[in-house]
C-alpha positions as CSV (number, residue, x, y, z in Angstrom):
1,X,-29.6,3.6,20.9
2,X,-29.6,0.0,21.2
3,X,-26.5,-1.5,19.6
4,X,-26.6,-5.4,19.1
5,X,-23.1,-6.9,20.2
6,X,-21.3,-8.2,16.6
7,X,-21.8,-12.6,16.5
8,X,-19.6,-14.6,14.6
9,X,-17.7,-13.9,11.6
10,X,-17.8,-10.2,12.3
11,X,-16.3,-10.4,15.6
12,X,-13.4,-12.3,13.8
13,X,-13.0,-9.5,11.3
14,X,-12.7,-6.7,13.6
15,X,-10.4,-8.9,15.6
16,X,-8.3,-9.7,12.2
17,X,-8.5,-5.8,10.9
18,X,-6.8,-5.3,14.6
19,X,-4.2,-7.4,14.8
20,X,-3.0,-6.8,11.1
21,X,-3.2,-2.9,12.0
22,X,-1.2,-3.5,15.6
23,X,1.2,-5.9,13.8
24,X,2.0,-3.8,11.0
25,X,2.4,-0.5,12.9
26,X,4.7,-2.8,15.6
27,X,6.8,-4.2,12.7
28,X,7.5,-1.5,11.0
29,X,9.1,0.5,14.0
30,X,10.6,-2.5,15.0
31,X,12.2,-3.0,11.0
32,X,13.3,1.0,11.1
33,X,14.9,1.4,14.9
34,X,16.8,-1.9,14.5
35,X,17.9,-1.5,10.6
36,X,21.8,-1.6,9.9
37,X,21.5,1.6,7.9
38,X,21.1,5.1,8.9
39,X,17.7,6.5,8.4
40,X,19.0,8.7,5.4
41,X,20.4,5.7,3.3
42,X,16.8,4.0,4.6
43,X,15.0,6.8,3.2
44,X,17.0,6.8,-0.1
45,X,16.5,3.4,-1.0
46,X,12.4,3.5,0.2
47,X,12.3,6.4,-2.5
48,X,14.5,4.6,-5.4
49,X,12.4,1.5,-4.9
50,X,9.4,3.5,-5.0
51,X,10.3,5.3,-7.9
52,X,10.9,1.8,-9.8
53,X,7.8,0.7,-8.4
54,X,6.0,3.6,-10.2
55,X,7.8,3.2,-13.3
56,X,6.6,-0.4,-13.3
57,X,3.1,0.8,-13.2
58,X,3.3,3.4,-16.0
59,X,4.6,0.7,-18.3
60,X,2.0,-1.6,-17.4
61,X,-0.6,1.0,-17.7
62,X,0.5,2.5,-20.4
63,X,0.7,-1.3,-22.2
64,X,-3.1,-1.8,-20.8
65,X,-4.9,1.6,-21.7
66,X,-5.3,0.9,-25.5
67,X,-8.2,-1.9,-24.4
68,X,-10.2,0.5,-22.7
69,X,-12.2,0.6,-19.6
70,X,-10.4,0.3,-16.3
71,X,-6.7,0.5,-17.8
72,X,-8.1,3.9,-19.5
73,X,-8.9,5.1,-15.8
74,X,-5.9,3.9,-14.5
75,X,-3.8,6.0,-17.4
76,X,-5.6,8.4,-16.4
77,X,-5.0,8.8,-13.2
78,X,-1.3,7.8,-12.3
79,X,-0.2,8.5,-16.0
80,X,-0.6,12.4,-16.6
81,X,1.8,14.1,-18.6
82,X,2.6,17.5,-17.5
């Protein structure tokens, strides 16, 4: 088949998508072979902020799902009750 090479902005976004991709995955073993903590108080404190993190959401969503629409989705997928 007969691909036309990518002009202009396009070229730029592949480039971008790249280097955020590369610079992410660099930086984050960078950040977890040079941290000052072992990688089982790392791990701990990535799942308690986490956890936080989630609680955050159900609050907000939970706040949010009375008006309908795309709260209600949201409720119903990250707030179901077991």
């Amino acid at each position: 088949m007969n691909e036309k090479p990518k002009k202009g902005i396009g070229k730029k976004v592949d480039k971008l998508l790249l280097g955020v991709i590369v610079g992410g995955a660099v930086g984050s073993i960078l950040g977890l072979t040079l941290a000052p903590k072992s990688g089982k108080e790392t791990r701990k404190n990535i799942a308690e902020k986490l956890n936080k993190s989630r609680k955050k959401v159900f609050e907000i969503v939970g706040k949010k799902k009375k008006s309908g629409g795309f709260w209600h989705f949201l409720n119903r997928i990250f707030c179901r009750q077991k």
